[in-house]
Structure formats: structure tokens, C-alpha cells
C-alpha positions as CSV (number, residue, x, y, z in Angstrom):
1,X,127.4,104.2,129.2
2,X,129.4,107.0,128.6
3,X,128.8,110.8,127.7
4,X,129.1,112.2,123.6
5,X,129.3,115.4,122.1
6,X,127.4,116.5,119.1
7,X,128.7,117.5,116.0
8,X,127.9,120.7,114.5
9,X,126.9,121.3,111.3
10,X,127.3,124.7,109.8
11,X,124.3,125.2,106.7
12,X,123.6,128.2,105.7
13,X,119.9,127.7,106.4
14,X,120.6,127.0,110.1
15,X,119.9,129.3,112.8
16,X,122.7,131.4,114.8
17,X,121.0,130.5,118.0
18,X,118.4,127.6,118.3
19,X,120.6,125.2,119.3
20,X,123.1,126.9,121.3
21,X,119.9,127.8,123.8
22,X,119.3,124.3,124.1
23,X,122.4,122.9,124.7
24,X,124.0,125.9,126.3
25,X,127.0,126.8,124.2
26,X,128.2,130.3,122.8
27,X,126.6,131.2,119.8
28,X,129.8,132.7,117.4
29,X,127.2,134.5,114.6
30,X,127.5,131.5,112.4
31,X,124.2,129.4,111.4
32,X,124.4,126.0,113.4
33,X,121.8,124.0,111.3
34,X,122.2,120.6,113.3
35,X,124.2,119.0,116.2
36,X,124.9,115.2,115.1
37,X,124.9,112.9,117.8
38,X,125.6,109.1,116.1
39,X,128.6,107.4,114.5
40,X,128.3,108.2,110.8
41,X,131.4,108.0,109.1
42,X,131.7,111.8,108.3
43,X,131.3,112.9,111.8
44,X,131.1,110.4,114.6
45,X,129.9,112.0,118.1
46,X,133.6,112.5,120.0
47,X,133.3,110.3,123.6
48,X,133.7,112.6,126.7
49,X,136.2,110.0,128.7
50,X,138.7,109.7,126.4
51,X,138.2,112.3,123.1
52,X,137.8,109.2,120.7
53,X,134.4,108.9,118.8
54,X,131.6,106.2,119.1
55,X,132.6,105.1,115.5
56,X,135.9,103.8,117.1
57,X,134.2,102.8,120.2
58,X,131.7,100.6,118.0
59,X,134.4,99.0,115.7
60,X,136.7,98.3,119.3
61,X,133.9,96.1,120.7
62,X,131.1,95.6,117.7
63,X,129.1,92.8,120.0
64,X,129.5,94.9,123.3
65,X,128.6,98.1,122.0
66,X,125.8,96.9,119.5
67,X,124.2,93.8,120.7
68,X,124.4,90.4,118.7
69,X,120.7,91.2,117.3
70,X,121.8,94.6,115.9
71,X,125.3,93.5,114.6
72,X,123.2,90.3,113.5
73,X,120.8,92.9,111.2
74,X,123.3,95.9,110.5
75,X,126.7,94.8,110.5
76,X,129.3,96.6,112.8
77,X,127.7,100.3,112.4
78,X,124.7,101.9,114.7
79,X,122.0,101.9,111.9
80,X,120.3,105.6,113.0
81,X,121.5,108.5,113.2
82,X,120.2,111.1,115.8
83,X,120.3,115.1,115.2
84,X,119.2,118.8,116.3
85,X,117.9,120.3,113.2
86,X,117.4,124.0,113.2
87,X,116.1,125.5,109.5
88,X,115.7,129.6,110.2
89,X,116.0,129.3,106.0
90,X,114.2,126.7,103.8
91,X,115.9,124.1,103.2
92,X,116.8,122.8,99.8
93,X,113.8,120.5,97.7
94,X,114.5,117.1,98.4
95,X,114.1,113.0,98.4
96,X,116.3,110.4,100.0
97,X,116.6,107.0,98.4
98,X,115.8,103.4,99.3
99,X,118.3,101.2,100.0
100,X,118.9,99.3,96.6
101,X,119.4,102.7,94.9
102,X,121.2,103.9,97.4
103,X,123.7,101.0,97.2
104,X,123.7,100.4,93.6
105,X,125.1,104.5,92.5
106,X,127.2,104.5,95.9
107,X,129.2,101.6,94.2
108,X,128.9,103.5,90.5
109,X,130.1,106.8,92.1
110,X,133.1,104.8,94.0
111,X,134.0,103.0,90.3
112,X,133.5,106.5,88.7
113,X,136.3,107.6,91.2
114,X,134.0,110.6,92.2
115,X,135.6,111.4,95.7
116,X,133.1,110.9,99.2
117,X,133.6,114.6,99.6
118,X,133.3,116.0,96.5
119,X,130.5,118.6,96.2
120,X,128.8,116.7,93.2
121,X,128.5,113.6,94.9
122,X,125.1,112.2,95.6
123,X,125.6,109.2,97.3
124,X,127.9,109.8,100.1
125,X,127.3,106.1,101.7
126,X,125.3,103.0,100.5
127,X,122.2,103.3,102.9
128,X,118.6,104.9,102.6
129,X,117.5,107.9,104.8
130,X,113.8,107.2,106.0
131,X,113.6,110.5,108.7
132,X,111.4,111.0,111.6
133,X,111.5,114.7,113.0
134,X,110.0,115.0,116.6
135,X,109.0,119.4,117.4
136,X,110.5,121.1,119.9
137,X,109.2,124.2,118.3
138,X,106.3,125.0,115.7
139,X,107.7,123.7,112.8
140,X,107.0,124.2,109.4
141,X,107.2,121.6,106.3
142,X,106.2,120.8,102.6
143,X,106.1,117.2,102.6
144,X,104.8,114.6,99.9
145,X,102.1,115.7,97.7
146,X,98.9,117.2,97.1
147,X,96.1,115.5,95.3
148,X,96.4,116.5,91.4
149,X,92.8,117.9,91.5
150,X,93.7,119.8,94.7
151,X,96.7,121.3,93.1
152,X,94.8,121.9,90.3
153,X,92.3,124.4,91.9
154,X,95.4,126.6,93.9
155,X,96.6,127.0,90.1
156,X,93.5,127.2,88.2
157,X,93.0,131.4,89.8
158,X,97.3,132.3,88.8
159,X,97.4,134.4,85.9
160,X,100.8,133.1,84.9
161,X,101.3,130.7,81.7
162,X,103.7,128.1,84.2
163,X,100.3,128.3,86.4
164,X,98.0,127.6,83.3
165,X,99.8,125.0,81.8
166,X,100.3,123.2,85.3
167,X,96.9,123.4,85.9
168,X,96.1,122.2,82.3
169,X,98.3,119.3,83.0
170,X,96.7,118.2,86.1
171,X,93.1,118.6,85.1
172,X,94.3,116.6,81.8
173,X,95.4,113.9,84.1
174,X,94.2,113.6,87.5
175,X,96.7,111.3,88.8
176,X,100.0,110.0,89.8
177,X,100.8,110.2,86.5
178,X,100.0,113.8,85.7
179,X,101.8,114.9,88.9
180,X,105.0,113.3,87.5
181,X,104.3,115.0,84.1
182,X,103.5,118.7,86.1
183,X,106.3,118.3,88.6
184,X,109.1,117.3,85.7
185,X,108.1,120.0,83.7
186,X,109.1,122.4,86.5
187,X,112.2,121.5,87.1
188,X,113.6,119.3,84.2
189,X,116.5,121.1,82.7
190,X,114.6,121.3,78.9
191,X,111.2,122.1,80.3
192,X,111.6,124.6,83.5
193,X,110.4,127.6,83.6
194,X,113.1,130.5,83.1
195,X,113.4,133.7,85.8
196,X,110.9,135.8,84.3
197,X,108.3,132.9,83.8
198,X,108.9,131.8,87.9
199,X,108.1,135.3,88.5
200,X,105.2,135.4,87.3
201,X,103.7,133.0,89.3
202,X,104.9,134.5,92.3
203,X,103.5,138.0,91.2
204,X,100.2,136.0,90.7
205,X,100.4,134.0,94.1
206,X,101.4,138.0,96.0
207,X,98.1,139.6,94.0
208,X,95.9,136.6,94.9
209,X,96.7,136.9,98.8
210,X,96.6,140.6,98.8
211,X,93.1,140.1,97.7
212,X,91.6,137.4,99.6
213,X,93.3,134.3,98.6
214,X,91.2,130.8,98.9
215,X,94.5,129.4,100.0
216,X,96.8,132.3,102.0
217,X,98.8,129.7,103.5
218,X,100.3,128.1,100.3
219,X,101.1,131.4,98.6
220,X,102.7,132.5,101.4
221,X,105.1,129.9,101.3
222,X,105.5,131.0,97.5
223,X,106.6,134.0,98.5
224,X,108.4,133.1,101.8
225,X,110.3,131.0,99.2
226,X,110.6,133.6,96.1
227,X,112.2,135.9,98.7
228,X,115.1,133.2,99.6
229,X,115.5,131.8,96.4
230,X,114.2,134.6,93.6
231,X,113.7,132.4,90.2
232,X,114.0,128.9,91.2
233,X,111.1,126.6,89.4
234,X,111.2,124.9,93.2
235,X,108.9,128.0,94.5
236,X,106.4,126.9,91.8
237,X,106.9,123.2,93.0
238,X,106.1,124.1,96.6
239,X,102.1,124.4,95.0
240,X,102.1,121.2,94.4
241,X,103.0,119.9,98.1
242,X,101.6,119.5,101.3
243,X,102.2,122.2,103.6
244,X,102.7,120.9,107.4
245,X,102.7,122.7,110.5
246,X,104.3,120.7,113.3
247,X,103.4,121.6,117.6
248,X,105.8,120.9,119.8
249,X,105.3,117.1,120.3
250,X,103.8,116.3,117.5
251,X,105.9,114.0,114.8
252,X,106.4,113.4,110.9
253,X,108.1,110.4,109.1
254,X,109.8,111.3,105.9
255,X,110.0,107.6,104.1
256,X,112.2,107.1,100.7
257,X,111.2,108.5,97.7
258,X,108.9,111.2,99.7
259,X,109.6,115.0,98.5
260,X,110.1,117.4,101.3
261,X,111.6,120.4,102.3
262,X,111.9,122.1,105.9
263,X,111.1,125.3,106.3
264,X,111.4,126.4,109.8
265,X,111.5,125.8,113.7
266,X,113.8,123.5,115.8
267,X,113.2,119.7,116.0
268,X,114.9,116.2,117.5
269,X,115.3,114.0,113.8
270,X,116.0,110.9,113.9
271,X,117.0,108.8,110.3
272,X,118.6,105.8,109.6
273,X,122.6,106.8,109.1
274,X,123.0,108.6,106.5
275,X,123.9,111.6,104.3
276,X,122.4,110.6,101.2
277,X,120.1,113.7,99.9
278,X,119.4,114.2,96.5
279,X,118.5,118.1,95.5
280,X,116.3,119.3,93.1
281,X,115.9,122.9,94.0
282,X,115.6,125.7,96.9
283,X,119.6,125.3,97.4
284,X,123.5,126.6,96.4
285,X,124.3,122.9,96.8
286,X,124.7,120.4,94.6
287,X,121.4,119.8,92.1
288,X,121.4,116.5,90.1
289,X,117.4,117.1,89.3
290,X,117.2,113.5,87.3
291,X,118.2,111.5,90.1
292,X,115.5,113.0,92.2
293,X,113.1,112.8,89.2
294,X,113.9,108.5,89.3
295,X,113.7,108.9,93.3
296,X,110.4,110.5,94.0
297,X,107.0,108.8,94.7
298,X,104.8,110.6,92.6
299,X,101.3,109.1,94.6
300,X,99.5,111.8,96.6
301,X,99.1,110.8,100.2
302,X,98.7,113.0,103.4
303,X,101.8,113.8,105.7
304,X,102.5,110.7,107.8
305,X,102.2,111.8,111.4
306,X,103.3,109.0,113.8
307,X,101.0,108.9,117.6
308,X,102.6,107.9,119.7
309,X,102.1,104.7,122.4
310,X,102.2,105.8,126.0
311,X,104.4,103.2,128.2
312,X,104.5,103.6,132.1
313,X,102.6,107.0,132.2
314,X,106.0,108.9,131.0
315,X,107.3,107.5,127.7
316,X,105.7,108.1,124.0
317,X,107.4,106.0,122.0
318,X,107.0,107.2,118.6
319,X,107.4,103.6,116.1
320,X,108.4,104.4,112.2
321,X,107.8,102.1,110.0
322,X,111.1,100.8,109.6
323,X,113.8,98.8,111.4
324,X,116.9,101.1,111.4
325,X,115.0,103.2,114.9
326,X,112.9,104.4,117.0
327,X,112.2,107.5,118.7
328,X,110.9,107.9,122.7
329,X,110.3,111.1,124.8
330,X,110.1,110.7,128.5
331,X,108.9,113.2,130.6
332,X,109.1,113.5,134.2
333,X,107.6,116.3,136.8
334,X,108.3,116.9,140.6
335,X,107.0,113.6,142.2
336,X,107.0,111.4,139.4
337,X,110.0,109.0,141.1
338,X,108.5,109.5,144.5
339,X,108.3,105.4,144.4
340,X,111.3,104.9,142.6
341,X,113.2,105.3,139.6
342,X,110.8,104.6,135.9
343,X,111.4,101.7,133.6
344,X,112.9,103.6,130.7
345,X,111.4,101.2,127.5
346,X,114.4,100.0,124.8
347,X,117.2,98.4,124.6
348,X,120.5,97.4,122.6
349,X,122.6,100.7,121.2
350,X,120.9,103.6,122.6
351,X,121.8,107.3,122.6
352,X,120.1,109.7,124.9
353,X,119.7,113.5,124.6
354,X,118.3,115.6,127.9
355,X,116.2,118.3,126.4
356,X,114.9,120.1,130.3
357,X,116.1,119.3,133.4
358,X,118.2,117.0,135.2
359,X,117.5,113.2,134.8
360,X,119.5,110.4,136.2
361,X,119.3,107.5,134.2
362,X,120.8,104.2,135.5
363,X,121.7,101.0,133.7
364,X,123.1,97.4,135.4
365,X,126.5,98.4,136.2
366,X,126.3,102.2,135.1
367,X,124.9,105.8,135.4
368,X,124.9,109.3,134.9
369,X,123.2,112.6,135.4
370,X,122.3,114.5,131.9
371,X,121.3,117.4,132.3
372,X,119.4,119.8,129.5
373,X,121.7,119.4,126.1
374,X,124.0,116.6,127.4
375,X,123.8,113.6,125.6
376,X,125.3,109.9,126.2
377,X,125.6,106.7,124.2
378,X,124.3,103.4,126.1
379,X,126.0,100.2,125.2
380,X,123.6,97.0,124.4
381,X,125.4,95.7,127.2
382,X,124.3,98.1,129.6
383,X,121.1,96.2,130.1
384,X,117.6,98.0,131.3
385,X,117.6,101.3,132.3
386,X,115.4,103.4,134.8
387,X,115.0,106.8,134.8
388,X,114.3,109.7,137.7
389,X,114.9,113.4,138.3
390,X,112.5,116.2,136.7
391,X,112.3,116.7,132.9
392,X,112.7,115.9,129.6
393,X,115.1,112.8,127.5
394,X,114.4,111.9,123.9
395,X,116.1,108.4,123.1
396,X,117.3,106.7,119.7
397,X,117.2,103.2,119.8
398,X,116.8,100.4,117.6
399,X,113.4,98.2,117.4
């Protein structure tokens, strides 16, 4: 068990000052859009003891560190990835893909000799990028989408001609189908809709909520978006998505091929490790729109909100539906430990993050204090853990 330092990330869509409150460093006026705390190749959390990183403490001891099950499964590499996000600005229209794909055109980019770090790479490593993102704030989304005839009646009142022929689309075809059909025509390089036409529709979407909109909240995120990103056929796209508003506490799993895009607030996320995200709008950053067209899962469904299971009165463990992690939140008040220190559930690689208080958490041979925004890595070899103080720890671990 040993302490690690995120890694910040500086986006442009980050916010100057969410995360510096919570872990208590200087904000310098930059945007600091999220503090990585795993071993991914491109920036593995630095170890306090020594200044090396948990990539190099991993590859030193692989069985140790990992666990036989884990290495068993993964290989010599944690398999999640754990991260402050903090969007102020949306962030850019989006899939991940599934593992197959995302090995297959890691390998054709590598052959291509397209370099890891060039900015029109799309595959950056050869894993998938299912996401869970626990609030810490309210947290706004667009994630998955809406049913076609749903979609079909917020365009139906736009006088635009994108609006109309959307809505004829959908109406035409009511169905995963049309929504492919509707959605490439937005933002397929021969089909999307110029400046002017874009526009429109936002002109339409700012009349209709000036005069009593039957759905205020969806063209206000057209607008919300028109204003960061004036003329991009993405701000049309964001009608056909579900709009999600996250409480503190509550939870969202992104899976592969789900279209999403974060708008707002401050969050825990916690994905299998990777950096693999395919653009289609909404950003300054690379855009490879036909990769995220042969990505995207066209079905409409509703968000997926995970509940979580309640273990020894203080841990929700929050399961995803897949096997690179899982996300807990422990929470502790004045008494709590009067008996002793809690059972904290998990095991093999885990990495801890204090988000309120001072908690001391305790392992076979080890332990330490975190207090709020220190984080530590656990070895498998650690063992069980307990848990006591007052406040809150969010743990990755691996199911």
C-alpha cells in the first residue's frame, strides 16, 4: 500500500477550479479537466515513496501487485482506470469501441506507422473504454438515444429544413434503422448540414423556448451548445439524445458503442484503461466521423443508471456490467467505528481516493491515513482491508 499522485489533464473544456477544491492544490487559471489516478501508459499515477509510477511498480512485481486472478485475466496491466472529471464546457460528441475493434485498428494504425501521439490517431491502445461516472456534483449528460418517435415530435414544431427532413426521416422509419439514417445525415461529411442550415435550427429551437417550449430542457442544451460550438451539425445531434441530469451519488455506465457527451459538473469515472475516443463533433480535436458512424449502437434505450448494493451499512458498491472494475463509496460519520474498524468490501489491485475527511484504512501488514484528495494504490497482496475515521473513500477495484 503506498500513496499516488494524480495526473492532470489540461482540456480545454475543464474547469479552472473543481478539482483543485477537492484535492487542495493551487489553481494556476488553466482548465484542469481530470486528475488520472491508474497506470495507463500515457500517464501512470507517480508513487509518493520513491517518484516512480505504478506502471513500473506493476511491471517490477506483476503477481504481487496484481494478483494471479487479475494477471490470470489481464495480463501484466491494471485493467481500469480511475479519474476526476471536471467538464465546465461540453465535451466533444463521442463513442468508445469494443474490444475487437479497438484491437484490430490499434494494430492497422501501428502498421500504418501513424505515431501513439499523433493528433489524428484514434486508437491510442488496443482496449475498449466501457465508463462509469459516479456525481460528486449535479451533473449534466446526453447519453444514448431517444426513441425515433420521440425525437420525432421535439423536431416536428422546428421551422428549419435540417428539422423537417429529420423529422421526415424518423416518422418515415421509426426505428433503429431510421436513427442511423437521421443521425448520418447530420454529420456525414456529403450530407451535413452547412453553417447557415445548423443555424437555423438553433434560431427555431431559441423561438420555440422563448414561447413556451413542450421540451425547454432539450433546446436549451441546443443553445447551451450553439453558443460553444456556433455551426457544428453536433448541436442538431444533441435532439436526438437523451438528456441526463446526474445528483450527487447517483451513477451512469457508458458501455461501447453508446454516444455521449458530458456537459457539466464534477464526477469520480471509472473506465476500463484507456484513451480510445472516437469524435464526431462538439470539439477542436481530432474528428474521424466514419469511425464513429461503424462504432455507435443505433438502438434507443434509456440511460443506464447503476443502484447500488449496500454492504455493512457504509459501502454502495456500484457493479458495471463488465469485468475490467468496479466502483464503491464508503461513507463514514462520527461513531461509525465506535466498535471497531469496517470491513472495507474488494480485493486484488485496488486504488483508493478520499473525497471528505480523514479515513484510516488498514490492510495485513500495512496502512495509512488519506485524507480529502489523497489517493493510494493497494497491492493484491495487501489482503482485506478495514476502514475507520469520519468521511468519504471511493475505491476502483477489479470484480
Amino acid at each position: 500500500m503506498r500513496r499516488v499522485f494524480g495526473v492532470p489533464r489540461a482540456y480545454a473544456w475543464g474547469s479552472a477550479s473543481a478539482i483543485h477544491d477537492l484535492v487542495g492544490s493551487e489553481p494556476d487559471g488553466t482548465p484542469l479537466a481530470e486528475l488520472w489516478f491508474g497506470a495507463h501508459p500515457s500517464a501512470p499515477a507517480r508513487t509518493a515513496e520513491d517518484g516512480s509510477d505504478l506502471r513500473s511498480l506493476i511491471t517490477e512485481d506483476p503477481e504481487g501487485t496484481l494478483g494471479y486472478d487479475v494477471l490470470a485475466r489481464f495480463g501484466p496491466q491494471l485493467p481500469y482506470l480511475l479519474k476526476l472529471i471536471a467538464p465546465q464546457r461540453p465535451l466533444s460528441l463521442q463513442v468508445h469501441p469494443d474490444l475487437r475493434r479497438a484491437q484490430e485498428r490499434f494494430a492497422a494504425e501501428n502498421a500504418a506507422g501513424v505515431a501513439l501521439d499523433s493528433p489524428v490517431r484514434n486508437y491510442r491502445d488496443p482496449n475498449h473504454k466501457p465508463e462509469l461516472v459516479f456525481a460528486l456534483t449535479t451533473f449534466e449528460a446526453l447519453c444514448g438515444f431517444r426513441a425515433p418517435r420521440r425525437a420525432a415530435e421535439l423536431l416536428a414544431g422546428l421551422d428549419a429544413p435540417v428539422a423537417r427532413s429529420l423529422h421526415t426521416a424518423l416518422r418515415a422509419d421509426p426505428t433503429p434503422s431510421g436513427m442511423r439514417t437521421a443521425f448520418t445525415a447530420l454529420l456525414h461529411e456529403s450530407t451535413r448540414p452547412g453553417p447557415e442550415e445548423v443555424e437555423q435550427v438553433v434560431a427555431a429551437c431559441r423561438e420555440r423556448a422563448a414561447q413556451g417550449s413542450p421540451s425547454p430542457r432539450a433546446d436549451g442544451i441546443v443553445c447551451r451548445l450553439a453558443e460553444e460550438y456556433p455551426h457544428d451539425p453536433g448541436v442538431v445531434a444533441s435532439l436526438l439524445l437523451n438528456p441526463v441530469t446526474l445528483q450527487p451519488g447517483d451513477s451512469l455506465f457508458v458501455p461501447a458503442g453508446g454516444v455521449h457527451a458530458y456537459l457539466s459538473g464534477l464526477g469520480v469515472e471509472v473506465m476500463a484503461s484507456s484513451d480510445n475516443v472516437l469524435r464526431a463533433g462538439l470539439t477542436s480535436k481530432h474528428v474521424d466521423v466514419a469511425e464513429v458512424l461503424d462504432c455507435v449502437d443505433y438502438v434507443a434505450a434509456p440511460p443506464i443508471r447503476i443502484a447500488p448494493e449496500v454492504f455493512h451499512g457504509a459501502t454502495r458498491v456500484f457493479y458495471a456490467p463488465v469485468d475490467d472494475f468496479e466502483l464503491s463509496v464508503t461513507t463514514l460519520a462520527e461513531g461509525d467505528c465506535a466498535d471497531g474498524p469496517r470491513p472495507l468490501p474488494g480485493r486484488g489491485p485496488r486504488v483508493l481516493l478520499c473525497l471528505e475527511g480523514s479515513l484510516a484504512v488498514s490492510g495485513e501488514t500495512r496502512g495509512l491515513t488519506l485524507d480529502r484528495g489523497h489517493a493510494a494504490f493497494v497491492r493484491a497482496d495487501d489482503g482485506p482491508l478495514t476502514i475507520a475515521g469520519t468521511g468519504t473513500l471511493v475505491q476502483a477495484d477489479v470484480p
